[in-house]
Structures are given as C-alpha cells and as structure tokens.
C-alpha positions as CSV (number, residue, x, y, z in Angstrom):
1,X,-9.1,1.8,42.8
2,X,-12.4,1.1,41.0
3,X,-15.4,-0.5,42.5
4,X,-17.0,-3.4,41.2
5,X,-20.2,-5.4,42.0
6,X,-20.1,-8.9,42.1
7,X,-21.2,-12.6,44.1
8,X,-18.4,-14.2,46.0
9,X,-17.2,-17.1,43.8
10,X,-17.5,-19.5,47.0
11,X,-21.1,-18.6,46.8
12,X,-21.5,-19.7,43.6
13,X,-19.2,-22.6,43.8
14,X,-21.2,-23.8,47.3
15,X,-24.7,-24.0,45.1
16,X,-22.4,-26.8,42.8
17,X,-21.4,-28.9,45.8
18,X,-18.2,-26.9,46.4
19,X,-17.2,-27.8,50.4
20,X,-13.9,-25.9,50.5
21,X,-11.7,-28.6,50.0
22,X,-11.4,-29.0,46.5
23,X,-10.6,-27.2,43.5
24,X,-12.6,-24.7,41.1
25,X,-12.4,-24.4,37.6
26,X,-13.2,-21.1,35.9
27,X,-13.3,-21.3,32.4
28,X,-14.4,-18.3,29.9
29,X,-16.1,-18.8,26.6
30,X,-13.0,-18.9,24.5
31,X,-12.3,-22.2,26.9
32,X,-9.3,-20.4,28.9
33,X,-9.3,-21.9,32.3
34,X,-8.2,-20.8,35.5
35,X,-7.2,-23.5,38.4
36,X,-9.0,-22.0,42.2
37,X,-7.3,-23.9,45.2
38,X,-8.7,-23.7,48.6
39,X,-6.4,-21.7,49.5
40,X,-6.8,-19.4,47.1
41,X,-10.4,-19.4,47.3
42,X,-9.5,-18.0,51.0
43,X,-7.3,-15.0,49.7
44,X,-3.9,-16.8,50.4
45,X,-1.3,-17.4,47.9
46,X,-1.7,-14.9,45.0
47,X,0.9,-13.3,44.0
48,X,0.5,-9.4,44.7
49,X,1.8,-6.6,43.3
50,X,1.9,-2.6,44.6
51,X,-0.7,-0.3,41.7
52,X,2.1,2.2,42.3
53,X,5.2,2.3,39.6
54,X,7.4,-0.1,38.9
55,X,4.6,-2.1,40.7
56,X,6.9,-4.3,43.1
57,X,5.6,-7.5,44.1
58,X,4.4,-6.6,47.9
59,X,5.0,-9.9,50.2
60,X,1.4,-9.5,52.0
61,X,-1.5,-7.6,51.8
62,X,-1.7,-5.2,55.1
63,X,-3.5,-6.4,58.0
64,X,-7.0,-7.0,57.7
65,X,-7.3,-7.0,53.7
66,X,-8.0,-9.9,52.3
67,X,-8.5,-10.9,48.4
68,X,-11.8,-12.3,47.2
69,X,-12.3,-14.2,44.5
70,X,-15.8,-12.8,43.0
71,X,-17.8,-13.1,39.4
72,X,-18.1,-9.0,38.7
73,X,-21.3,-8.0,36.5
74,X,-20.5,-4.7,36.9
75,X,-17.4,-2.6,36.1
76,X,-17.4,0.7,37.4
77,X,-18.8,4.2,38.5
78,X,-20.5,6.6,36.1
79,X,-18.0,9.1,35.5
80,X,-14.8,6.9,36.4
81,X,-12.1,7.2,34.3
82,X,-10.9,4.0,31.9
83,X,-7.3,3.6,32.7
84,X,-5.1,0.5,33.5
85,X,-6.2,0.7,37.1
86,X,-9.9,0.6,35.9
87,X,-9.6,-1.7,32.2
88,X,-13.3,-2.3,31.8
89,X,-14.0,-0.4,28.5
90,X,-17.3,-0.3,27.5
91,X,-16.8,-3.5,24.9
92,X,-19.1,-5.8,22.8
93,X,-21.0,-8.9,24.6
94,X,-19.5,-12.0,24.0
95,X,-20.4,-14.2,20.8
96,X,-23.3,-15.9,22.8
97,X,-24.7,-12.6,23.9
98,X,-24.5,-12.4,27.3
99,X,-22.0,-11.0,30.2
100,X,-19.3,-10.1,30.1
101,X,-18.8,-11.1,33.5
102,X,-15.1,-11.3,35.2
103,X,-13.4,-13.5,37.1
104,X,-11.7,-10.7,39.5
105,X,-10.0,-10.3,42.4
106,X,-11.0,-7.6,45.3
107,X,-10.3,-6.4,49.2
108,X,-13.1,-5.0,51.0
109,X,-11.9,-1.8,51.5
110,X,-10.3,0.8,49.5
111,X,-6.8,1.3,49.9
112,X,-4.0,4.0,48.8
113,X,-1.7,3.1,47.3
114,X,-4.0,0.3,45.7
115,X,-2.9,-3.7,44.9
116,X,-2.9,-5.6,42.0
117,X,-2.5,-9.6,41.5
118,X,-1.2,-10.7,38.0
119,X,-3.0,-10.9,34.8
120,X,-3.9,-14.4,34.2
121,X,-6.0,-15.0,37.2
122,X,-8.3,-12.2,35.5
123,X,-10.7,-14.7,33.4
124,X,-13.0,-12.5,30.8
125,X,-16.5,-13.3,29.8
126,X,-16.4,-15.9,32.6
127,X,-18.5,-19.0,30.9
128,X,-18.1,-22.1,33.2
129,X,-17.4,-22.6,36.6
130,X,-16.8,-26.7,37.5
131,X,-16.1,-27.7,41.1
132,X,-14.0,-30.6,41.3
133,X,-14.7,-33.6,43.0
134,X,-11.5,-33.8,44.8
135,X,-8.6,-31.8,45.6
136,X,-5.8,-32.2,42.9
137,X,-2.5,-32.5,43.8
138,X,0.1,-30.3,42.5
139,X,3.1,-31.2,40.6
140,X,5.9,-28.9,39.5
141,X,9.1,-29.8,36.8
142,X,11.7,-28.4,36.6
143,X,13.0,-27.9,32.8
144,X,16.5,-27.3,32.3
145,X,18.5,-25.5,29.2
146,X,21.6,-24.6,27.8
147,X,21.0,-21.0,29.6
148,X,18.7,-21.4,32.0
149,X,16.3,-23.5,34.5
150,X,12.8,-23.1,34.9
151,X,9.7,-24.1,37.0
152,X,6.7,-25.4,35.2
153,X,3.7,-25.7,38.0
154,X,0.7,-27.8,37.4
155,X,-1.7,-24.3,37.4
156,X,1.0,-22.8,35.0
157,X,0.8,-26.2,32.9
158,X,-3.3,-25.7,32.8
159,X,-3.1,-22.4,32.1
160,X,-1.1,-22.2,29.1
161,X,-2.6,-25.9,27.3
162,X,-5.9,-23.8,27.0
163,X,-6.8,-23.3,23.3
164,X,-7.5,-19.4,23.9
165,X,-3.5,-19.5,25.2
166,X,-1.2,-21.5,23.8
167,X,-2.8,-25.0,22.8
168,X,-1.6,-28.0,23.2
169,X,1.1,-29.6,20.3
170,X,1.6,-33.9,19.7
171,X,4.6,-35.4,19.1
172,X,4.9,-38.7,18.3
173,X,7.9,-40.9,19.0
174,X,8.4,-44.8,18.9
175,X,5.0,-45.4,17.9
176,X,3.7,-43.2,21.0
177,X,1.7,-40.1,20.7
178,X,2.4,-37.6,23.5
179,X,0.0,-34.1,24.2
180,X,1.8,-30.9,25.8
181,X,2.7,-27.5,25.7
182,X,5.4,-26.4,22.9
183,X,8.4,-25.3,24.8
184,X,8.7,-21.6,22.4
185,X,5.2,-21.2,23.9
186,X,5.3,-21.7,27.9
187,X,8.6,-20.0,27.9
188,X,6.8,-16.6,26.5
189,X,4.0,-17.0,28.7
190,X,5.9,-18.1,31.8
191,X,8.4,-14.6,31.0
192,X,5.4,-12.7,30.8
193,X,3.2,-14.3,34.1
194,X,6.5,-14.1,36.3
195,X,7.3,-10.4,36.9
C-alpha cells in the first residue's frame, strides 16, 4: 500500500461538462490516451488483480472498497520505500516542465493484502483530459489465425493506435488507403495487458 493525494477525476471532468453519462479521455503528454466509461468512472469493470504473488486476478473488490479514478500530485510518504507496490521514483518533470501528475487508481481504505488493476490504465504525466460529448459505443472483433483467436475491444483498439504505444500503420489496397494497428504490434500488447 502507498498513499497518494489526488482530486477525484469526476471532479475534474464535472468542471468540463462531464454529466456521467459519457466518456473521458485521459491523454498524457506523449499523446497516450486512456478511454474512461461511466462505468468505470464509478469503480466498476476494471480488471483487478491481488498485490500478493502470482497476483491472481481477484473477481471483486471486498465489500465496501471501491476504485477511484483520481489525478495524483503527490506520490508518497517521506520515508516510504520505492518498490513495485510504490513505483513513483523521484524522476525528471516532463518536457513542458510541469507535473508529473498520474492518472491512478485508489480504494479509500488501506487493505492487507493490497489490490492492483493492470498497467495501462496508469496514464503518466497526465496532459489532457477531454469529456466526450456522447457516450461511444463499444465494438469488439474478433481476429482469427492459424493458432489462435483473439478479441480486439474498442478501448484495447484506442489504446494501442496511440503514437506513445504502437502507432498507427496504412496500407493501401485498390486505390484505398486504410489506418490501423499492425497486427505484430496489438498481438504484443494484447499478450502483455491480458494476464
């Protein structure tokens, strides 16, 4: 467990218009962008994880925790140790200067053992944060091969096109030019984002 201080990003998102029915875009200064649903904005559907080796995915939180989506501007105790339950290392500001602020995810009240949710919903050096003006809806493909099948989900889609991630690649066929994600690409990140 490590403290951190923070605003609730509903907060923020309610001075840009955000009603809770629509979507929020957190996007960092390298331009990585992370997808907030409603529901997530609420705690509900993130994937969650036990801080305890070989951190099994843990079906709910116990009663009464919730996660909270909030902008941290500040790490940790004096005297806390750096570690992979605690990874804010004292580092150098961002090329503009300012922050680093966090996209992060936290429960009200410490627990033992602790909880973790996965990786890429932890946006650094948090730059942008856009509130849509509707809610999108989701959309999910499923790609087959020779050895196996996959699900590609609109947020995963998102995620990956960023240019911090995995960029986006053109092909062009019959005259058409077509924008996605190469295949080598989402298949690494999907492996590495799916536990």
């Amino acid at each position: 467990m490590h403290p951190v201080e923070g605003i609730r990003l509903s907060a923020l998102a309610a001075d840009g218009g955000y009603d809770g029915t629509t979507d929020v875009i957190v996007t960092a200064i390298d331009n990585y962008p992370k997808l907030i649903e409603p529901q997530v904005m609420q705690g509900q559907g993130i994937v969650t994880y036990s801080d305890v080796a070989p951190y099994p995915v843990v079906p709910a939180l116990p009663a009464g925790l919730t996660w909270t989506p909030i902008v941290v501007y500040a790490y940790k105790e004096a005297g806390q140790s750096v570690g992979d339950s605690n990874p804010w290392i004292p580092e150098a500001s961002p090329p503009d200067g300012n922050g680093p602020l966090r996209l992060w995810f936290a429960v009200d009240t410490p627990t033992t053992p602790g909880y973790l949710v996965d990786g890429d919903w932890i946006v650094k050096w948090v730059n942008r944060i856009t509130v849509s003006s509707s809610a999108v809806k989701d959309w999910t493909v499923n790609v087959k091969g020779p050895k196996r099948t996959m699900q590609l989900t609109r947020k995963d889609f998102e995620s990956c096109t960023a240019p911090s991630c995995h960029g986006q690649s053109t092909v062009k066929l019959n005259g058409h030019s077509y924008q996605g994600l190469p295949s080598t690409s989402w298949s690494a990140k999907w492996t590495t984002t799916r536990r």
